[in-house]
PQR file with spaces between the fields and no chain letter, atoms N, CA, C, O and H, PARSE charges and radii, in Angstrom:
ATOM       1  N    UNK     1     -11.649   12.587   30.370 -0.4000 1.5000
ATOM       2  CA   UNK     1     -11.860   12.124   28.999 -0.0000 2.0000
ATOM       3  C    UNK     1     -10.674   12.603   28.154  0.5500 1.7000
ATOM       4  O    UNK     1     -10.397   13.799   28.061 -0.5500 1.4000
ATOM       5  N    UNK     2      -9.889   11.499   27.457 -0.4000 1.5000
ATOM       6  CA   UNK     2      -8.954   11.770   26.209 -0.0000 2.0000
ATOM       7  C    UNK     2      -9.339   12.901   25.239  0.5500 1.7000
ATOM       8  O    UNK     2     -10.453   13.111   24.759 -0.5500 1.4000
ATOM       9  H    UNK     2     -10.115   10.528   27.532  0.4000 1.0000
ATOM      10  N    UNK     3      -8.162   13.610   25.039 -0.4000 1.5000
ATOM      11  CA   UNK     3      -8.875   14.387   23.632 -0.0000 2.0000
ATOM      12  C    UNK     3      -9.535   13.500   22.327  0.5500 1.7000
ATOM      13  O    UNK     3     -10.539   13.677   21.636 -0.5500 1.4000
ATOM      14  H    UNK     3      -7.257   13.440   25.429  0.4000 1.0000
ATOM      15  N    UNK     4      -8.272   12.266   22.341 -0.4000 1.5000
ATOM      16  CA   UNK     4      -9.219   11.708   21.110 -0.0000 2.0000
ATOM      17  C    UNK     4     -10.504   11.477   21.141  0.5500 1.7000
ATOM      18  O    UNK     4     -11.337   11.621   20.245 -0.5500 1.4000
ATOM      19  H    UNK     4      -7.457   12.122   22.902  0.4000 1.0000
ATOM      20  N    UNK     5     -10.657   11.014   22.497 -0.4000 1.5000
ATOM      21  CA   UNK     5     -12.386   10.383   22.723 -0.0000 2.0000
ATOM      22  C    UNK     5     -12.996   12.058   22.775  0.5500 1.7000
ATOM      23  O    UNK     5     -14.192   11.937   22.509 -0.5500 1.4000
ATOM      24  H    UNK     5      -9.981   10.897   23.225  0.4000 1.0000
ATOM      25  N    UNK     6     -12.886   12.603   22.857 -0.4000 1.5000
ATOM      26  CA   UNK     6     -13.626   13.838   22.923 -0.0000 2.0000
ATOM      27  C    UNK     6     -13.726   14.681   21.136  0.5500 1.7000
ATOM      28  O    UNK     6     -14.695   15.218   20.600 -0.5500 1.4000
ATOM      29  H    UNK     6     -11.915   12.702   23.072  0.4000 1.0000
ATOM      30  N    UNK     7     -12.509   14.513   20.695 -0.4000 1.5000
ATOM      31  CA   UNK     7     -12.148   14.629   18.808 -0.0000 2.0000
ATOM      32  C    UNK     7     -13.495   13.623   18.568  0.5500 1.7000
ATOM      33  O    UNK     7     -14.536   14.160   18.190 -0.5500 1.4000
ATOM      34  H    UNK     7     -11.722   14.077   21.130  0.4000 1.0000
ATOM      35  N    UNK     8     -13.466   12.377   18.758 -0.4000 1.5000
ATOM      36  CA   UNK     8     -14.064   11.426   18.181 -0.0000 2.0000
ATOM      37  C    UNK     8     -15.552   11.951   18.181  0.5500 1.7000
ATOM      38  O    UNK     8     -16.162   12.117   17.125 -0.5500 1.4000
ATOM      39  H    UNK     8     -12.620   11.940   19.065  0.4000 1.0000
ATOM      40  N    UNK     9     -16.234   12.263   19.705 -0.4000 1.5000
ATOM      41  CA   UNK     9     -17.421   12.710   19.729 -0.0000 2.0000
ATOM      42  C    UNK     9     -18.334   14.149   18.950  0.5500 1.7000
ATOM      43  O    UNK     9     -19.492   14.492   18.714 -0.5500 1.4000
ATOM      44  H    UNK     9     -15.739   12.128   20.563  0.4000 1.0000
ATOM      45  N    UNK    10     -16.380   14.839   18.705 -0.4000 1.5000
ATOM      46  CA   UNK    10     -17.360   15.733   18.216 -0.0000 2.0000
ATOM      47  C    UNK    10     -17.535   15.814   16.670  0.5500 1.7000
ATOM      48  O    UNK    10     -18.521   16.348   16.162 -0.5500 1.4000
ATOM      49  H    UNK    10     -15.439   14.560   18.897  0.4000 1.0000
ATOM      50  N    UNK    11     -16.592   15.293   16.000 -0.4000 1.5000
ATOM      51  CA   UNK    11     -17.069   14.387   14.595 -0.0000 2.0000
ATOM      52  C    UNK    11     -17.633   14.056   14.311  0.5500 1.7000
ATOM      53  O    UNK    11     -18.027   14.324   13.176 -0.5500 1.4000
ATOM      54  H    UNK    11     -15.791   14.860   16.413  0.4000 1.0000
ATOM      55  N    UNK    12     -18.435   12.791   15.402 -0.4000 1.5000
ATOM      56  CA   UNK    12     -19.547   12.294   15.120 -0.0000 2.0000
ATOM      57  C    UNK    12     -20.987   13.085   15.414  0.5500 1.7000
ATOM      58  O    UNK    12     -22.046   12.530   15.122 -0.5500 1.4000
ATOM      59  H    UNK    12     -18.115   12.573   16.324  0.4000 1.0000
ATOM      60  N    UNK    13     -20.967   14.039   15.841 -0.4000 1.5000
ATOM      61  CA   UNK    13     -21.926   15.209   16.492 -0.0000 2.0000
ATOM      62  C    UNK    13     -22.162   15.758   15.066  0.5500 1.7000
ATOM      63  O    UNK    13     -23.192   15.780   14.394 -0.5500 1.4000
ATOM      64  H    UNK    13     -20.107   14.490   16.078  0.4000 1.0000
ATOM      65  N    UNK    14     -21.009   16.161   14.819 -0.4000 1.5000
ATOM      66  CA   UNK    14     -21.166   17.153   13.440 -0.0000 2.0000
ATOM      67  C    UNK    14     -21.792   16.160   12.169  0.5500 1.7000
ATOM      68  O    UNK    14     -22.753   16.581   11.526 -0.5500 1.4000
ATOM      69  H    UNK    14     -20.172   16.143   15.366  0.4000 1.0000
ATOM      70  N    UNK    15     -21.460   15.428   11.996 -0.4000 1.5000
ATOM      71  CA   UNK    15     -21.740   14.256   11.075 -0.0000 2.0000
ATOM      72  C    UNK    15     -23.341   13.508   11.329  0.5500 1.7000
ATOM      73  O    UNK    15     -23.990   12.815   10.545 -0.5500 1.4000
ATOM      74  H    UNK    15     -20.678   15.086   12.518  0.4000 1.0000
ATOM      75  N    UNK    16     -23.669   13.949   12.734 -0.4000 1.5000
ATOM      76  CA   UNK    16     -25.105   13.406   12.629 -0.0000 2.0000
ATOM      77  C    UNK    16     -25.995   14.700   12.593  0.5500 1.7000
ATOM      78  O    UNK    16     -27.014   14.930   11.942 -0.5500 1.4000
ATOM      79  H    UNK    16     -23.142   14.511   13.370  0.4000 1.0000
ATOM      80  N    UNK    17     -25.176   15.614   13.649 -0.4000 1.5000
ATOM      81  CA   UNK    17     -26.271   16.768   13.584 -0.0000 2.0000
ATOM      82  C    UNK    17     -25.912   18.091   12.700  0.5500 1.7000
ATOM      83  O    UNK    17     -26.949   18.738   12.549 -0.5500 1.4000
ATOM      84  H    UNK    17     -24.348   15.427   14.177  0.4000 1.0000
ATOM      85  N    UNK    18     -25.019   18.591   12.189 -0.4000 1.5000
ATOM      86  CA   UNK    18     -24.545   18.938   11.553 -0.0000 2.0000
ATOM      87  C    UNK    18     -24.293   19.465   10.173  0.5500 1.7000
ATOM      88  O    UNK    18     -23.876   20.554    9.777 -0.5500 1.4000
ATOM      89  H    UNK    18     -24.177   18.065   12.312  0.4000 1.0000
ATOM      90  N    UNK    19     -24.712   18.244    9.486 -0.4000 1.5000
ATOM      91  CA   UNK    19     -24.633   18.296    8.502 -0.0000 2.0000
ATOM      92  C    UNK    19     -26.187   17.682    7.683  0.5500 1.7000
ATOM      93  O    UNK    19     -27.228   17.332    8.241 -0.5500 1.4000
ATOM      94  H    UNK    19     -25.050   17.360    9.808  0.4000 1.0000
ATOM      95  N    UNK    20     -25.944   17.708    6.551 -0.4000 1.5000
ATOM      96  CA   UNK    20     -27.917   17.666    5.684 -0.0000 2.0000
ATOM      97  C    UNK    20     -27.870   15.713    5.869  0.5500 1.7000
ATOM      98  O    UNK    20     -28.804   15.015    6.263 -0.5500 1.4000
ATOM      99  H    UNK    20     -25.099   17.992    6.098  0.4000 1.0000
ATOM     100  N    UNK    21     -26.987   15.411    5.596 -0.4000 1.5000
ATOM     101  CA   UNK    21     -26.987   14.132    5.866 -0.0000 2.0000
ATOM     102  C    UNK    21     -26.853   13.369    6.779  0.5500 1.7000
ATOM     103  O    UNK    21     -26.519   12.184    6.773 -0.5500 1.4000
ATOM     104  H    UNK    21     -26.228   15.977    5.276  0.4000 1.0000
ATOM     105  N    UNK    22     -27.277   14.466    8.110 -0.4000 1.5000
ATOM     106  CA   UNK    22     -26.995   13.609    9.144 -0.0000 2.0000
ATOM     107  C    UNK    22     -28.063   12.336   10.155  0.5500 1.7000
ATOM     108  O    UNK    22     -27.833   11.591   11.108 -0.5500 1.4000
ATOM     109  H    UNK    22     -27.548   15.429    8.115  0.4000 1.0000
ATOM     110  N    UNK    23     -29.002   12.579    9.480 -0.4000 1.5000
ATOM     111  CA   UNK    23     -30.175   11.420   10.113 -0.0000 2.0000
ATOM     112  C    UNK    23     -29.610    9.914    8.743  0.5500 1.7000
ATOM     113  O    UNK    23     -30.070    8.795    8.970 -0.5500 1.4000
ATOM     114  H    UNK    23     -29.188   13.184    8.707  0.4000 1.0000
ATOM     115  N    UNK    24     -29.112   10.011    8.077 -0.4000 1.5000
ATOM     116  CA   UNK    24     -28.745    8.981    7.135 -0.0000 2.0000
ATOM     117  C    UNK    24     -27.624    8.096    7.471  0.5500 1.7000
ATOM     118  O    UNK    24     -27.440    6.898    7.255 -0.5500 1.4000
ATOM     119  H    UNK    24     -28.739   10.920    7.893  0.4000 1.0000
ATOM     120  N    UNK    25     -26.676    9.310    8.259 -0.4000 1.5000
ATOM     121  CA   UNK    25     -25.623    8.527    8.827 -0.0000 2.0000
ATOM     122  C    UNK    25     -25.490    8.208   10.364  0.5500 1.7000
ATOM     123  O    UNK    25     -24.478    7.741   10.888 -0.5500 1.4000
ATOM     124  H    UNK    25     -26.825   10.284    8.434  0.4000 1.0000
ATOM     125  N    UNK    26     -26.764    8.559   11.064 -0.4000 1.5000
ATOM     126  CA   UNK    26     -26.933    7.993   11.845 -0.0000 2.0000
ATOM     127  C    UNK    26     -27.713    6.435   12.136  0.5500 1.7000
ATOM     128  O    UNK    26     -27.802    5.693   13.114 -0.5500 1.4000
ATOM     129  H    UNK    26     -27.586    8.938   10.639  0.4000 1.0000
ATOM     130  N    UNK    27     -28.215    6.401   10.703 -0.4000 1.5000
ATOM     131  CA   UNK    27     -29.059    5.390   10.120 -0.0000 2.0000
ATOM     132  C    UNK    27     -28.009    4.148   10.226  0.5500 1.7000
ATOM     133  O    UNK    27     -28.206    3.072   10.790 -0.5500 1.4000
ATOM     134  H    UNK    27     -28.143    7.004    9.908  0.4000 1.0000
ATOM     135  N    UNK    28     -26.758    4.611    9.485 -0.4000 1.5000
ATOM     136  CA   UNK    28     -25.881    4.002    8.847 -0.0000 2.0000
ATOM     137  C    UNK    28     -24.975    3.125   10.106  0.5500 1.7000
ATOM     138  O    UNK    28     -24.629    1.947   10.188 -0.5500 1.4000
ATOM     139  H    UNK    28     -26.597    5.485    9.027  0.4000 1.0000
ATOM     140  N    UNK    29     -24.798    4.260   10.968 -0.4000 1.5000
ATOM     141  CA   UNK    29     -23.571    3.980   12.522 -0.0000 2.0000
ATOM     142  C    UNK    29     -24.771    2.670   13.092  0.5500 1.7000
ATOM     143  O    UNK    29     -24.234    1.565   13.013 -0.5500 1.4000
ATOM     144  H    UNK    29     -25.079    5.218   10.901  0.4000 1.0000
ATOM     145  N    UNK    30     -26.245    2.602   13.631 -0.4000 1.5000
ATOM     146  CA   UNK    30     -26.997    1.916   13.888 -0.0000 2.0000
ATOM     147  C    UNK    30     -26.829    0.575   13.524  0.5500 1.7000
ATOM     148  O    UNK    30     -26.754   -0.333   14.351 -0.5500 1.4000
ATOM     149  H    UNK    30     -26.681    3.499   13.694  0.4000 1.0000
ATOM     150  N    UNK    31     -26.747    0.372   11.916 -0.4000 1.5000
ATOM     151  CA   UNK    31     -26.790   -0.882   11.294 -0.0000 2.0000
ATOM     152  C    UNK    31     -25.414   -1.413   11.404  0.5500 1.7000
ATOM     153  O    UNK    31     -25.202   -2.615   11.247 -0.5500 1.4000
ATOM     154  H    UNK    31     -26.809    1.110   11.244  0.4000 1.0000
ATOM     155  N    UNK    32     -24.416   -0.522   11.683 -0.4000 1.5000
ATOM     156  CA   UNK    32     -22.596   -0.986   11.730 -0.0000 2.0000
ATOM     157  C    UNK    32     -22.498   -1.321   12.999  0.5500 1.7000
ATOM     158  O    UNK    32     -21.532   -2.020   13.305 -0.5500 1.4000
ATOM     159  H    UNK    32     -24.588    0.455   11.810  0.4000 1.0000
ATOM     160  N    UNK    33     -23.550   -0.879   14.155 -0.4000 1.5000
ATOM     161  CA   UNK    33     -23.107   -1.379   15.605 -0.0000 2.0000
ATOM     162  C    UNK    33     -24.093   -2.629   15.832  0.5500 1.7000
ATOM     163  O    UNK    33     -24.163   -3.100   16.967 -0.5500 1.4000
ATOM     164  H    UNK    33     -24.335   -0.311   13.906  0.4000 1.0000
ATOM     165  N    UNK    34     -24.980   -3.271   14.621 -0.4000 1.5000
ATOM     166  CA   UNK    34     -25.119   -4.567   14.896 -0.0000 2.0000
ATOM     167  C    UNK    34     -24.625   -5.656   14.313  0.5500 1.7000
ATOM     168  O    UNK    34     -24.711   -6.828   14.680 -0.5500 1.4000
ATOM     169  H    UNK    34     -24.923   -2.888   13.699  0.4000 1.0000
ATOM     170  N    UNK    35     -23.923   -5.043   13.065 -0.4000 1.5000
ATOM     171  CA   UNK    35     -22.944   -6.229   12.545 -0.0000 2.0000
ATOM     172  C    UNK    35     -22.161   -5.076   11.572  0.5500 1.7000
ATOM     173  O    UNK    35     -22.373   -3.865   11.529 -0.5500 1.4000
ATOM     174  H    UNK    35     -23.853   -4.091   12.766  0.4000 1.0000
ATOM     175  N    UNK    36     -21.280   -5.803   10.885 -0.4000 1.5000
ATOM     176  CA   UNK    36     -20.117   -5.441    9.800 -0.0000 2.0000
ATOM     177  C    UNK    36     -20.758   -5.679    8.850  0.5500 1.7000
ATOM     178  O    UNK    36     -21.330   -6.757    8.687 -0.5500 1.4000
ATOM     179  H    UNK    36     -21.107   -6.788   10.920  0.4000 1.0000
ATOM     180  N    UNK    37     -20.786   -4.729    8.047 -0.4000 1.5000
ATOM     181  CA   UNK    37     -21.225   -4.319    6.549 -0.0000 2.0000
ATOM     182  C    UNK    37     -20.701   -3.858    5.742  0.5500 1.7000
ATOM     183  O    UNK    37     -19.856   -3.024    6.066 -0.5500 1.4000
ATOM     184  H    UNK    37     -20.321   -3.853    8.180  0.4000 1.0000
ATOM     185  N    UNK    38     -20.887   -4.113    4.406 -0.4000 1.5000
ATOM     186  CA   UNK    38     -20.420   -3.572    3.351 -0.0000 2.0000
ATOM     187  C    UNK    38     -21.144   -2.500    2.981  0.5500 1.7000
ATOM     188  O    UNK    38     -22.108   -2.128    3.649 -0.5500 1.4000
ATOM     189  H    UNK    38     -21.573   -4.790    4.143  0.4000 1.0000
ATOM     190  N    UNK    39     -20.824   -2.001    2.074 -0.4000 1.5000
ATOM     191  CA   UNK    39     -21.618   -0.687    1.258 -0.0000 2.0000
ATOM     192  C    UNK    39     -23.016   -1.554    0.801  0.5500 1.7000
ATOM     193  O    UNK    39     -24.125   -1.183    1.185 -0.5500 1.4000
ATOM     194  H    UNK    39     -20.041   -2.304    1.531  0.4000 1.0000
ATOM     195  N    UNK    40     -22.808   -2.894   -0.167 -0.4000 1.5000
ATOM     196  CA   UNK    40     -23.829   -3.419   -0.978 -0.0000 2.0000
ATOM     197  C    UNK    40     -24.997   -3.665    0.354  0.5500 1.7000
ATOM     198  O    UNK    40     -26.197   -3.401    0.278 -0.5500 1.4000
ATOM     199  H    UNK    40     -21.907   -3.195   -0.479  0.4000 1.0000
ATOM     200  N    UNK    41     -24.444   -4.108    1.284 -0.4000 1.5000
ATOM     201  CA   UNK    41     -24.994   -4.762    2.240 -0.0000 2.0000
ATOM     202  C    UNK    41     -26.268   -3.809    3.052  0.5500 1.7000
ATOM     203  O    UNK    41     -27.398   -4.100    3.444 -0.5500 1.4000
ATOM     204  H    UNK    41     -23.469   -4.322    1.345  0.4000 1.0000
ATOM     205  N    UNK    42     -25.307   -2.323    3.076 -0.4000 1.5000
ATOM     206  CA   UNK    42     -26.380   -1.298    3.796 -0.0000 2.0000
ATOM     207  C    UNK    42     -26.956   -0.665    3.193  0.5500 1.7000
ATOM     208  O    UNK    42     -27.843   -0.054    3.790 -0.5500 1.4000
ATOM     209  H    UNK    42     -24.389   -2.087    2.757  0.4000 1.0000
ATOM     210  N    UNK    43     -26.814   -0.411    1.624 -0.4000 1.5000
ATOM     211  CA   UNK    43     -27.713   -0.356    0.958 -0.0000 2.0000
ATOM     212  C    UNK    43     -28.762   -1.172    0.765  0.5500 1.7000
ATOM     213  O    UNK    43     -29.872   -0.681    0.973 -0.5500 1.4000
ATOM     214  H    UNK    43     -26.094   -0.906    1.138  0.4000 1.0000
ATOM     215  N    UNK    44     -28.715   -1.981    0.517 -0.4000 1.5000
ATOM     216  CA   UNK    44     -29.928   -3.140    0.383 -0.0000 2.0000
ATOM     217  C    UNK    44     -30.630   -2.786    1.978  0.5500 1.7000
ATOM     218  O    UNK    44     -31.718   -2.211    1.949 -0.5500 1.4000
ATOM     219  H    UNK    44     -27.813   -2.380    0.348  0.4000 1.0000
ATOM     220  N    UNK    45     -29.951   -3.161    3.539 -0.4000 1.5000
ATOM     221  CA   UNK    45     -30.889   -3.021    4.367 -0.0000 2.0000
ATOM     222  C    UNK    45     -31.534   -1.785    4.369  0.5500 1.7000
ATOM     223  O    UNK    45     -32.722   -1.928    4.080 -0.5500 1.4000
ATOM     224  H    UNK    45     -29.067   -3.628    3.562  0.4000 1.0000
ATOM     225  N    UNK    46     -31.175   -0.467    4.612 -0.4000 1.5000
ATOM     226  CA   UNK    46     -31.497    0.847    4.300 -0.0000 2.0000
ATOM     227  C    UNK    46     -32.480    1.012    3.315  0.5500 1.7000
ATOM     228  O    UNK    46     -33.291    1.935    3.403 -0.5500 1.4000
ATOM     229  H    UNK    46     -30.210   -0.351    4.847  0.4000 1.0000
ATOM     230  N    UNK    47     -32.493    0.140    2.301 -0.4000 1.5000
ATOM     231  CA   UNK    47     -33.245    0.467    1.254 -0.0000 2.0000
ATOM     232  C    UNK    47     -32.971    1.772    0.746  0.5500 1.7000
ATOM     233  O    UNK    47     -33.820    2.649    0.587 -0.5500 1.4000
ATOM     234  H    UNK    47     -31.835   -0.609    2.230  0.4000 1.0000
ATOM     235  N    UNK    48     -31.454    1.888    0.438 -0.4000 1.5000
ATOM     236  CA   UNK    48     -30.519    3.198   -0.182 -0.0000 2.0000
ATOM     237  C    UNK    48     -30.360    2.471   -1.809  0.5500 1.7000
ATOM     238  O    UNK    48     -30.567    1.312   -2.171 -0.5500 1.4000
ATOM     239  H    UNK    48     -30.765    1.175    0.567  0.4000 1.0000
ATOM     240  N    UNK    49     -29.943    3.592   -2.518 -0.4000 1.5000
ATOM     241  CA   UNK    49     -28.934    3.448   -3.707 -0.0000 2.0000
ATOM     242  C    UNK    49     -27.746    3.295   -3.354  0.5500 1.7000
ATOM     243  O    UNK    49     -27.119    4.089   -2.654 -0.5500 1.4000
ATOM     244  H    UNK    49     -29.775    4.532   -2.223  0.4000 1.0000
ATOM     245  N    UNK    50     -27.236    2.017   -3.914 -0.4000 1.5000
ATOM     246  CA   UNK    50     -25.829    2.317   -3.776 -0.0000 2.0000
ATOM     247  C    UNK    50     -24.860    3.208   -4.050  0.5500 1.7000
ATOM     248  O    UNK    50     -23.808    3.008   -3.443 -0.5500 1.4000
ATOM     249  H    UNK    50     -27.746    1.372   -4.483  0.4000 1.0000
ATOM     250  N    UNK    51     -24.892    4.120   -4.770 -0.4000 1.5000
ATOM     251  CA   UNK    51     -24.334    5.021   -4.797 -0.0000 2.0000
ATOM     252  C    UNK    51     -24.268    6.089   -3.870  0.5500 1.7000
ATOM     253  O    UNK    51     -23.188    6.495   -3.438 -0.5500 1.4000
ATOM     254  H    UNK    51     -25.746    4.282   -5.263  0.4000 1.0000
ATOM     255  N    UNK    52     -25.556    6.654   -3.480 -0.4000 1.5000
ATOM     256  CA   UNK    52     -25.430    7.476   -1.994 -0.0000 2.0000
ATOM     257  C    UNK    52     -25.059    6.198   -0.746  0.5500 1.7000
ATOM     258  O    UNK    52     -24.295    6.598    0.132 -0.5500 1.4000
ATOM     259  H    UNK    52     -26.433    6.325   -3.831  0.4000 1.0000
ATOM     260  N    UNK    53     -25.254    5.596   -0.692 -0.4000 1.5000
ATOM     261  CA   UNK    53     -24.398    4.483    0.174 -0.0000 2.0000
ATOM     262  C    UNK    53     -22.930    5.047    0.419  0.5500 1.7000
ATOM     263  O    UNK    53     -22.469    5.406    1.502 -0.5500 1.4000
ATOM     264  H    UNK    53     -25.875    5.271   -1.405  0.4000 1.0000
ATOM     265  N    UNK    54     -22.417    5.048   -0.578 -0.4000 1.5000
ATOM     266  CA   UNK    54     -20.603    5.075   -1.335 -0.0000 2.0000
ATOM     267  C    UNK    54     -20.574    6.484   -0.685  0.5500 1.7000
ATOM     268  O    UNK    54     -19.839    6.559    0.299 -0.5500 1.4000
ATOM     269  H    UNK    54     -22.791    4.757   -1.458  0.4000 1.0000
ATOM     270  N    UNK    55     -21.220    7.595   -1.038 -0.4000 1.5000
ATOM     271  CA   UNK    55     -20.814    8.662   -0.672 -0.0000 2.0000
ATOM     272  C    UNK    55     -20.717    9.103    0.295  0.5500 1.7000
ATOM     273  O    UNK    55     -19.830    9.889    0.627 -0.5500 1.4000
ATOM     274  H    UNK    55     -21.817    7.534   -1.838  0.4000 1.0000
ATOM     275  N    UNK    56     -22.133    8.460    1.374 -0.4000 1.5000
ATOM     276  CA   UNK    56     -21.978    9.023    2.643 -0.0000 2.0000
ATOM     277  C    UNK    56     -20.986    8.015    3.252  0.5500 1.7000
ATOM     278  O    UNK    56     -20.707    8.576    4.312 -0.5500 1.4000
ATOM     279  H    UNK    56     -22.854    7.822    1.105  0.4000 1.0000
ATOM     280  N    UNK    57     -20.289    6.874    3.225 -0.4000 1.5000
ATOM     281  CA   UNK    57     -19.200    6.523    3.685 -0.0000 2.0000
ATOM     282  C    UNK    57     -17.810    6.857    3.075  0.5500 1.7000
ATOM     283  O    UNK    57     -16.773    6.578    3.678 -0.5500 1.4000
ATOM     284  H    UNK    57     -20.515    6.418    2.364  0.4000 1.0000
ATOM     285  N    UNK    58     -17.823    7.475    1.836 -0.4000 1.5000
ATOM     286  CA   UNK    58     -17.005    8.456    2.083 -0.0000 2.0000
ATOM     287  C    UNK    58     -16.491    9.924    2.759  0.5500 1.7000
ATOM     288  O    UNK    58     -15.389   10.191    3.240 -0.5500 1.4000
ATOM     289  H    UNK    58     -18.665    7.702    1.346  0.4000 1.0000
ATOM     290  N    UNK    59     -17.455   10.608    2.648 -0.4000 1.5000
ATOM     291  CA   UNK    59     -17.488   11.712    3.752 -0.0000 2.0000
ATOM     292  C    UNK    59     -17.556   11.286    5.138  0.5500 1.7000
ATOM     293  O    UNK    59     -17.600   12.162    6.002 -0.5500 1.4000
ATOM     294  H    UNK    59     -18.350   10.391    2.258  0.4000 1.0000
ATOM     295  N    UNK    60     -17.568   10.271    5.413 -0.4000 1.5000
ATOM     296  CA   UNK    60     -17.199    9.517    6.856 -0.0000 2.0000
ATOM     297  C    UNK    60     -15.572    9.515    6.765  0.5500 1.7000
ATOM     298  O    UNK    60     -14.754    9.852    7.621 -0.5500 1.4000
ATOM     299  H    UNK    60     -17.532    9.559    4.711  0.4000 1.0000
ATOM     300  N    UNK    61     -15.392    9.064    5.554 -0.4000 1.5000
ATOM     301  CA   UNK    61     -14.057    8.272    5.429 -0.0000 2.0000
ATOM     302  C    UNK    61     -12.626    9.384    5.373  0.5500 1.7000
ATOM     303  O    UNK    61     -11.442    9.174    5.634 -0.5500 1.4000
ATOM     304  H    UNK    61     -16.056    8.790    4.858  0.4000 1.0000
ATOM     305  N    UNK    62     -13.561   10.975    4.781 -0.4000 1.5000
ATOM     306  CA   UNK    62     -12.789   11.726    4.342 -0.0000 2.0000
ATOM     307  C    UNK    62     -12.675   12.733    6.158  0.5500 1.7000
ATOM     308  O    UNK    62     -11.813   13.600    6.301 -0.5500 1.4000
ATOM     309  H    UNK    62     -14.524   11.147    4.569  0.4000 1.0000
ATOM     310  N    UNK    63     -13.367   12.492    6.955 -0.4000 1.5000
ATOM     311  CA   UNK    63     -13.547   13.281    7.932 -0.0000 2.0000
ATOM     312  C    UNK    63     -12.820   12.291    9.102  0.5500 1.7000
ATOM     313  O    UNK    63     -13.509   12.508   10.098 -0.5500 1.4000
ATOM     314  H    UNK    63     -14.068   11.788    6.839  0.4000 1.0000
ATOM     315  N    UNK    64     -12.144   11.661    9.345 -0.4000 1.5000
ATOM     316  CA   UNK    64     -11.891   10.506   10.143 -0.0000 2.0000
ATOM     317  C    UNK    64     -10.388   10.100   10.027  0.5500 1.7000
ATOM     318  O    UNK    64      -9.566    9.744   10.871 -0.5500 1.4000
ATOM     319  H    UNK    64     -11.584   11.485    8.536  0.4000 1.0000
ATOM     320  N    UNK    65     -10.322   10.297    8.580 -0.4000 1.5000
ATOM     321  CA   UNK    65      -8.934   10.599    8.112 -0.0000 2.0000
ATOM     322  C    UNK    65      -8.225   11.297    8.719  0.5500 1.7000
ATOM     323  O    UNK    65      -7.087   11.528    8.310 -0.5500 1.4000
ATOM     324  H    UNK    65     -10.990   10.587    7.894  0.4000 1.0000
């Protein structure tokens, strides 16, 4: 196994188990591996605020970076 693929897994480890938000963004990876979504989009399915929507794909966005 690549380091990246191994970097990658453990990001996503920390990000689901890890952290307080991590059953939300596992919520989130679920609905992105059956189609492409927007923020508006997974909010509405989720039945989120858009605004915590925004955030937890930013702390995706800021950790991935």
């Amino acid at each position: 196994m690549s380091s990246n693929v191994r970097s990658l897994k453990y990001i996503l480890g920390w990000l689901i188990a890890g952290t307080r938000g991590g059953p939300t963004r596992a919520k989130i990876i679920g609905a992105l591996k059956k189609a492409r979504q927007n923020a508006n989009q997974l909010a509405i399915l989720l039945k989120m605020d858009y605004k915590t929507m925004r955030h937890h794909l930013e702390v995706w966005r800021k950790i991935t970076s």
